[in-house]
C-alpha positions as CSV (number, residue, x, y, z in Angstrom):
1,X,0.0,0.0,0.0
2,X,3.2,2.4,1.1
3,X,5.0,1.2,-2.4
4,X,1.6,1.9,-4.5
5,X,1.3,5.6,-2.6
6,X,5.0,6.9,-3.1
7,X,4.7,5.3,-6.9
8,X,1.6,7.8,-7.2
9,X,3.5,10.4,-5.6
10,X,6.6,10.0,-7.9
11,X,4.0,9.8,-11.1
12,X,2.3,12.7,-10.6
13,X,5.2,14.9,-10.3
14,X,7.0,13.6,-13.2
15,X,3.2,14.1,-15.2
16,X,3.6,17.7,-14.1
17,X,7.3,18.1,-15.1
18,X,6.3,16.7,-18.8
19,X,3.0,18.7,-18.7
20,X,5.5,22.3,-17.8
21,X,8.0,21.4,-19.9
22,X,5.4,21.1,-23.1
23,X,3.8,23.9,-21.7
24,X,7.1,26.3,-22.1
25,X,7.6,24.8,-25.9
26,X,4.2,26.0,-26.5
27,X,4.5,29.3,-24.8
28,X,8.1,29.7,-26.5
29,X,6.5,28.4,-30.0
30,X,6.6,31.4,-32.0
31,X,9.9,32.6,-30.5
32,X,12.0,29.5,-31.8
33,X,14.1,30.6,-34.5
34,X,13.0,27.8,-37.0
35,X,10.9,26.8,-39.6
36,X,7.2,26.6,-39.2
37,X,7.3,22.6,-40.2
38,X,10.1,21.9,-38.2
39,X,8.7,23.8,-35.1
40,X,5.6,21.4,-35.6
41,X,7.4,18.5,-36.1
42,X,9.7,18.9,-32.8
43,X,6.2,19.7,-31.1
44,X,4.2,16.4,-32.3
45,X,6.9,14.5,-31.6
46,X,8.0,15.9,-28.3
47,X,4.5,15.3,-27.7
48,X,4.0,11.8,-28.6
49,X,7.8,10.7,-26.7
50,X,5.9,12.3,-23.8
51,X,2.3,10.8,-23.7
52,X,3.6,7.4,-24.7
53,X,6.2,7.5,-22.1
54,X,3.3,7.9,-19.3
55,X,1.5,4.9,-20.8
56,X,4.6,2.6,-20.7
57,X,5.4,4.0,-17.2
58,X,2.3,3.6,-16.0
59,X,1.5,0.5,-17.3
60,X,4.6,-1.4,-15.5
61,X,4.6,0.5,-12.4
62,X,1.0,0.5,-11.6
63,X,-0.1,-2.0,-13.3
64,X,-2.7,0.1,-15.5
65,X,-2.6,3.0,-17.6
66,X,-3.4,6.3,-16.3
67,X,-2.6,10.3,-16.3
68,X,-2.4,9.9,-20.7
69,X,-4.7,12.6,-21.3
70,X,-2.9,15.1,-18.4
71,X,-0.4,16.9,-21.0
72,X,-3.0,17.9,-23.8
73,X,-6.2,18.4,-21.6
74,X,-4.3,21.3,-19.6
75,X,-2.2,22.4,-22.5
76,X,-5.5,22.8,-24.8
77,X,-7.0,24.5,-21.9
78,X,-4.4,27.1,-20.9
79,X,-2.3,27.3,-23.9
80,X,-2.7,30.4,-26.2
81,X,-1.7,28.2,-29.8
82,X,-5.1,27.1,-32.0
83,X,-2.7,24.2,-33.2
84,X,-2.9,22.3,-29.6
85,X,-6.7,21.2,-30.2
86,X,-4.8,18.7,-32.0
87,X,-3.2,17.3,-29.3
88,X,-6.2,15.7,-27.4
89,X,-7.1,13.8,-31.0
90,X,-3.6,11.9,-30.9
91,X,-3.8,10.5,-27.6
92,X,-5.9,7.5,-29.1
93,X,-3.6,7.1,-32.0
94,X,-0.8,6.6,-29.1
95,X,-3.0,4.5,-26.8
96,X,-4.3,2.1,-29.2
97,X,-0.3,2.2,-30.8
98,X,0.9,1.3,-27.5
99,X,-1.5,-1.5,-26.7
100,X,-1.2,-3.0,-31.1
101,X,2.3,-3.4,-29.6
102,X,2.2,-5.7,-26.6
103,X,-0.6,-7.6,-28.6
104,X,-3.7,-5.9,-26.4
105,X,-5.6,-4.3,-29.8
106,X,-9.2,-4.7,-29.9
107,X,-11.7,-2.6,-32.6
108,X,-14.4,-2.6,-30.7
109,X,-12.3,-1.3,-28.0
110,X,-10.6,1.0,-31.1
111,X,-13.6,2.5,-31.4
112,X,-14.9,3.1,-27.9
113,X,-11.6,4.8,-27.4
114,X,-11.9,7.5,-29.7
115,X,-15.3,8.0,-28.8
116,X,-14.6,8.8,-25.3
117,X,-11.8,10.6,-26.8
118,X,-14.0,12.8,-28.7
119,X,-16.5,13.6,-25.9
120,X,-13.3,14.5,-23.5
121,X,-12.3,16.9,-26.5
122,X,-16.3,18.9,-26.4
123,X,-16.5,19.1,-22.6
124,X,-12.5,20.6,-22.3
125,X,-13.4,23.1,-25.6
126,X,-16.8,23.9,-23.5
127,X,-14.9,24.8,-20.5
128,X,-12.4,26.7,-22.1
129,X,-14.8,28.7,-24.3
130,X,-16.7,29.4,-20.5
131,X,-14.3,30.4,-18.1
132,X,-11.2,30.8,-20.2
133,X,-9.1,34.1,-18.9
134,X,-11.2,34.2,-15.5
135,X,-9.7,33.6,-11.9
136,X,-11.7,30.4,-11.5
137,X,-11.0,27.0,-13.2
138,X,-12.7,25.0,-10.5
139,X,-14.9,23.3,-13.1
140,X,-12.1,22.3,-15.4
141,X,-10.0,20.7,-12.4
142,X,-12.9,18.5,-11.5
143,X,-13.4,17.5,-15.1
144,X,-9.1,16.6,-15.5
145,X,-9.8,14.3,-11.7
146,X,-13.3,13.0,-13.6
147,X,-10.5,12.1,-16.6
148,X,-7.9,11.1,-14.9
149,X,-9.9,8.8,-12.6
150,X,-12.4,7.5,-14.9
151,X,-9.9,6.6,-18.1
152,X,-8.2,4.1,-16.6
153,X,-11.3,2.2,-15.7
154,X,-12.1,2.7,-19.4
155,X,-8.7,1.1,-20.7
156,X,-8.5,-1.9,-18.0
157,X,-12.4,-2.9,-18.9
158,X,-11.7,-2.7,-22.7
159,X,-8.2,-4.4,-22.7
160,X,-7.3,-5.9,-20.1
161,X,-11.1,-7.3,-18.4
162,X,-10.2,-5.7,-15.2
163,X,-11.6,-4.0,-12.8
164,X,-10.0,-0.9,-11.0
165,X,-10.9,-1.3,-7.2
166,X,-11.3,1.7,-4.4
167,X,-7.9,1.3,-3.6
168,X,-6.8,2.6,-7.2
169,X,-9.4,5.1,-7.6
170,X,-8.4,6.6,-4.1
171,X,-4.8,6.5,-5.2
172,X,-5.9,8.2,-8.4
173,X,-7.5,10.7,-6.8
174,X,-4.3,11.4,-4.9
175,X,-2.2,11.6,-7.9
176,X,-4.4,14.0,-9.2
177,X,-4.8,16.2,-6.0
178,X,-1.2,16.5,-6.5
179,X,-1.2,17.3,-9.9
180,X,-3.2,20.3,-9.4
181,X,-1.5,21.5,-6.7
182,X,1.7,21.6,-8.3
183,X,0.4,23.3,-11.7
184,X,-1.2,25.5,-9.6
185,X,1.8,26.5,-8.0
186,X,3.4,26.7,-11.1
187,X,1.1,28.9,-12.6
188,X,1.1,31.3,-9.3
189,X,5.1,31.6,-10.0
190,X,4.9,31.9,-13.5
191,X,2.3,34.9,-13.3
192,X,4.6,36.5,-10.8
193,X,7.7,35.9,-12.8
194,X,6.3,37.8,-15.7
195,X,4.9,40.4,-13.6
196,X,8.4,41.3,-12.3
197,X,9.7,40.5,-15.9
198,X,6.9,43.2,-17.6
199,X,7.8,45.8,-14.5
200,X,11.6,45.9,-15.9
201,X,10.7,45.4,-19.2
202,X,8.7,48.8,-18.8
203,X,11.8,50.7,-16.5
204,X,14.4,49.7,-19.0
205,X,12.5,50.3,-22.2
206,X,9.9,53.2,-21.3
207,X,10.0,56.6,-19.9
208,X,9.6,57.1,-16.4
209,X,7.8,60.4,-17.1
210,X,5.6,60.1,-20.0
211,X,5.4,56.5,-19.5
212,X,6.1,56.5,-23.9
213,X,9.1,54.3,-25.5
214,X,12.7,56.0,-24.4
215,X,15.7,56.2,-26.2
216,X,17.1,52.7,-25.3
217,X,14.1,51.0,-26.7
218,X,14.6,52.9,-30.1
219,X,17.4,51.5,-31.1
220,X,16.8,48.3,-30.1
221,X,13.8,48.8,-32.1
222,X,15.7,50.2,-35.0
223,X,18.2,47.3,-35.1
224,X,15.1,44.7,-35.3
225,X,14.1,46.2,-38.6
226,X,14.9,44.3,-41.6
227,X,16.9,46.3,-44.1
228,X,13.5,46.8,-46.2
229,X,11.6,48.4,-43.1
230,X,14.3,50.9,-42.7
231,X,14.4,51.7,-46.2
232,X,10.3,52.4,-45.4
233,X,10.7,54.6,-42.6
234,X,10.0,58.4,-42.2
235,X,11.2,59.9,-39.1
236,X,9.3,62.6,-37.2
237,X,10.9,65.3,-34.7
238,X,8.6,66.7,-32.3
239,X,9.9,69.7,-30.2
240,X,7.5,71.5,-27.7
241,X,7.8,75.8,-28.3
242,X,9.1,78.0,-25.7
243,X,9.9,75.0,-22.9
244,X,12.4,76.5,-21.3
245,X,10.2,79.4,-20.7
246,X,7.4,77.1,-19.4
247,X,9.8,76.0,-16.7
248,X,11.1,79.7,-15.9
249,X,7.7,80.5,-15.6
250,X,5.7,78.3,-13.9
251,X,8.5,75.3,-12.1
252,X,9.5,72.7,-13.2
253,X,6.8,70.5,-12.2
254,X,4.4,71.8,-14.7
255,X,6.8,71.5,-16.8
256,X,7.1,67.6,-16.3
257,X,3.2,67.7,-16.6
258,X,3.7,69.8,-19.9
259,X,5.7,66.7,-21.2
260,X,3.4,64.5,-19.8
261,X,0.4,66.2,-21.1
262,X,2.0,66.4,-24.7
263,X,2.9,63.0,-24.8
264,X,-0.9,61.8,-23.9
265,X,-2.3,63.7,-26.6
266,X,0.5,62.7,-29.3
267,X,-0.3,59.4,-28.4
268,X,-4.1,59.4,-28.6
269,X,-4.3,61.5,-31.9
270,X,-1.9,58.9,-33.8
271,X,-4.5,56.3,-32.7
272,X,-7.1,57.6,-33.3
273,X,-5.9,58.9,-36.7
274,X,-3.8,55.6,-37.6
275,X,-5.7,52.6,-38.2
276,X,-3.1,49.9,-38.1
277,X,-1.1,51.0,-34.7
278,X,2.2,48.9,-35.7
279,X,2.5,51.6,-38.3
280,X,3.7,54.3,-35.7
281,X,6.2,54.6,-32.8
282,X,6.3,57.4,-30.4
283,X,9.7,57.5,-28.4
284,X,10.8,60.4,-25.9
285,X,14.1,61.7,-27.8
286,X,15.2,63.7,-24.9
287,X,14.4,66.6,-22.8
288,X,11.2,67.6,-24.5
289,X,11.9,66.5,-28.0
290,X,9.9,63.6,-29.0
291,X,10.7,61.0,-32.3
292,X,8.0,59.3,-34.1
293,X,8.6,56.3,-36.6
294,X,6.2,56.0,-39.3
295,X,6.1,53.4,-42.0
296,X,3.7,52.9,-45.0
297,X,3.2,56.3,-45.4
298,X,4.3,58.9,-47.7
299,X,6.3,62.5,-46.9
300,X,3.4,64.3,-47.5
301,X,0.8,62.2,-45.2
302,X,3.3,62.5,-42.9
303,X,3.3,65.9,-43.0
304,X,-0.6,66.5,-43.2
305,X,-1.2,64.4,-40.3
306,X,1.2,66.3,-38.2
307,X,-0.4,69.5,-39.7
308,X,-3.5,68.0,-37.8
309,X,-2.0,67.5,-34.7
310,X,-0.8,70.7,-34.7
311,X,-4.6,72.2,-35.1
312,X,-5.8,68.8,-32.4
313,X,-3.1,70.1,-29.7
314,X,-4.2,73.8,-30.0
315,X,-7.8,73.1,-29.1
316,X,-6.7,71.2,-25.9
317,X,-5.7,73.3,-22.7
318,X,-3.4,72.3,-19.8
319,X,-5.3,73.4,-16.5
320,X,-3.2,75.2,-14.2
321,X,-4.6,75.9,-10.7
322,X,-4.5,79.3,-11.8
323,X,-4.6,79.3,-15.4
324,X,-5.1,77.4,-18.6
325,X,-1.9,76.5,-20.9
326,X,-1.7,75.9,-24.7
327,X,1.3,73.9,-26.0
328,X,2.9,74.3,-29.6
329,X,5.7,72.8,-31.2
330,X,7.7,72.2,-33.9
331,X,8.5,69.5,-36.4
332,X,11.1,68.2,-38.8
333,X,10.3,65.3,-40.8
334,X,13.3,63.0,-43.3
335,X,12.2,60.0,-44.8
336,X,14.8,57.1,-45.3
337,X,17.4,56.8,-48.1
338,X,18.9,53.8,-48.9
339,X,22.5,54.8,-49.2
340,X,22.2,56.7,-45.8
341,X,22.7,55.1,-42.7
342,X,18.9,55.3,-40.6
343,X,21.1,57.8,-38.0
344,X,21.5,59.7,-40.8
345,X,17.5,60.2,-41.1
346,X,17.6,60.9,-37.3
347,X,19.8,64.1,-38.0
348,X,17.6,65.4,-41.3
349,X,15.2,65.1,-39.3
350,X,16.6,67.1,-36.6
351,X,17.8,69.9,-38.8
352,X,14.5,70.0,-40.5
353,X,13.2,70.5,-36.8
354,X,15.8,73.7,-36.1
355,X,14.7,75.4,-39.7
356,X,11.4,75.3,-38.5
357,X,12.2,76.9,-35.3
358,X,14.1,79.7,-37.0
359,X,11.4,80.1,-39.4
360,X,8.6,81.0,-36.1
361,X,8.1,77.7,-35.0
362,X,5.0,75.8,-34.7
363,X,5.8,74.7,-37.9
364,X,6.6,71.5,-39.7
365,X,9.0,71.2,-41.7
366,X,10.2,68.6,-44.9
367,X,14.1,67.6,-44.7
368,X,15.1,68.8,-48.6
């Protein structure tokens, strides 16, 4: 009875080590630097080494087969890839494999099998499509212990004429306790790992102040870009009017609101105004220069859409305690050459910005 509890022990926790290790190759899919086939292939495989492993173990350490539909039940419920609904429909192909192997196979059993396979697939889809991105997953737990307790009654009737007594069904209840303790634990640690992960993504990539994209995360954005996508870029430099004066004047905490302010409305005008938002970057240059990074568009709707927000910004005020402020600024636009280096564009766009300041500013200005 000891032997059969730390056997259930020991199989549950190497089920949940296979089941997290699938679950980063899913989560890492699209990051793998490999071809689409070959990503697949390493996944269906990885899968199958996996799955059949747990019937093997199972079946000569326990004496039946159980915890086979663990892996893809949780990984078609909490993974984010469409491709994983795919997973659930192997497991019979490996089950009745395994058992064509050691001379079990039955086709009325072949067939019984996939049914129950198919009804396991509707009820985990159900429960997905339900409660899916919510805090609870109660129901889906007690579904994977209903699984995990009830297939191996399934396979013993159907191959091998046995029964599974209490004594197995407590055990399997165990096993599976265990199992959901231990994903859930995983999942608590992997939420907070992330969390921590976003908070320095965002203070090493984004401006403290006006909480946009900083200097750092241009250029590593710049050296992401494909040769093409440089070639495709038009670079816009935003200076607010009369800063300085704005500080003199009022401190510099309005100024830093100023910035922030500025920033806000850049930001919401270019969504509102752009319809695909991966077309448009807004970075914080330095002091109170901002840099936008446009692609698919042309000089001139470049230049008409900062007209625009040049005529948006004026209708919108600052409030003061004791007064209302309007913001202006300038802009020098370049577009990208191929022969010029993309820092190049930067600094056309920069002198483009200084003529327009000399010329009144509040201005844009075309690099020619």
């Amino acid at each position: 009875m000891i032997i059969h509890l730390i056997y259930t022990a020991m199989y549950a926790i190497l089920v949940v080590s296979l089941l997290i290790s699938y679950d980063l190759f899913i989560k890492n899919f699209k990051e793998l630097n490999l071809r689409l086939s070959f990503k697949i292939l390493i996944g269906i495989v990885l899968f199958i080494s996996q799955v059949y492993f747990i019937i093997s173990f199972s079946l000569n350490s326990i004496g039946y087969v159980a915890y086979e539909y663990t892996i893809p039940i949780f990984i078609y419920y909490f993974g984010v890839l469409k491709e994983k609904i795919y997973l659930v429909g192997l497991v019979p192909v490996i089950l009745l494999t395994f058992f064509a192997l050691i001379n079990k196979f039955d086709w009325q059993a072949m067939f019984f099998i996939i049914g129950l396979n198919y009804v396991i697939l509707i009820v985990t889809y159900s429960l997905k499509k339900i409660f899916y991105g919510k805090a609870n997953h109660t129901f889906f737990y007690l579904f994977s212990i209903l699984v995990t307790v009830g297939s191996p009654m399934v396979d013993s009737g159907l191959f091998y004429r046995r029964e599974i007594g209490f004594g197995d069904v407590v055990f399997l209840g165990i096993g599976s306790g265990i199992i959901l303790f231990l994903w859930k634990y995983y999942l608590h640690n992997q939420k907070n790992f992330l969390e921590k992960i976003n908070t320095k993504i965002i203070e090493r990539n984004y401006d403290e102040l006006t909480k946009i994209k900083n200097f750092r995360s241009l250029n590593e954005d710049i050296s992401k870009l494909t040769l093409i996508e440089k070639n495709q870029l038009i670079v816009g430099m935003l200076d607010l009017d009369h800063f300085k004066q704005i500080n003199d004047h009022y401190g510099h905490q309005i100024g830093n609101q100023a910035l922030t302010f500025f920033a806000e409305k850049l930001t919401t005008f270019l969504d509102q105004k752009i319809e695909d938002p991966s077309l448009v970057e807004v970075y914080r240059y330095g002091g109170e220069e901002f840099l936008v990074l446009f692609r698919g568009h042309t000089l001139s709707e470049v230049k008409n859409i900062i007209e625009e927000f040049h005529a948006f910004l004026r209708k919108e005020q600052l409030n003061l305690d004791a007064a209302q402020l309007t913001l202006y600024f300038s802009a020098g636009i370049s577009k990208a050459e191929p022969a010029l280096d993309i820092s190049e564009t930067f600094y056309q766009a920069d002198q483009a910005l200084y003529e327009a300041k000399r010329k009144g500013r509040n201005r844009t200005i075309i690099f020619t």
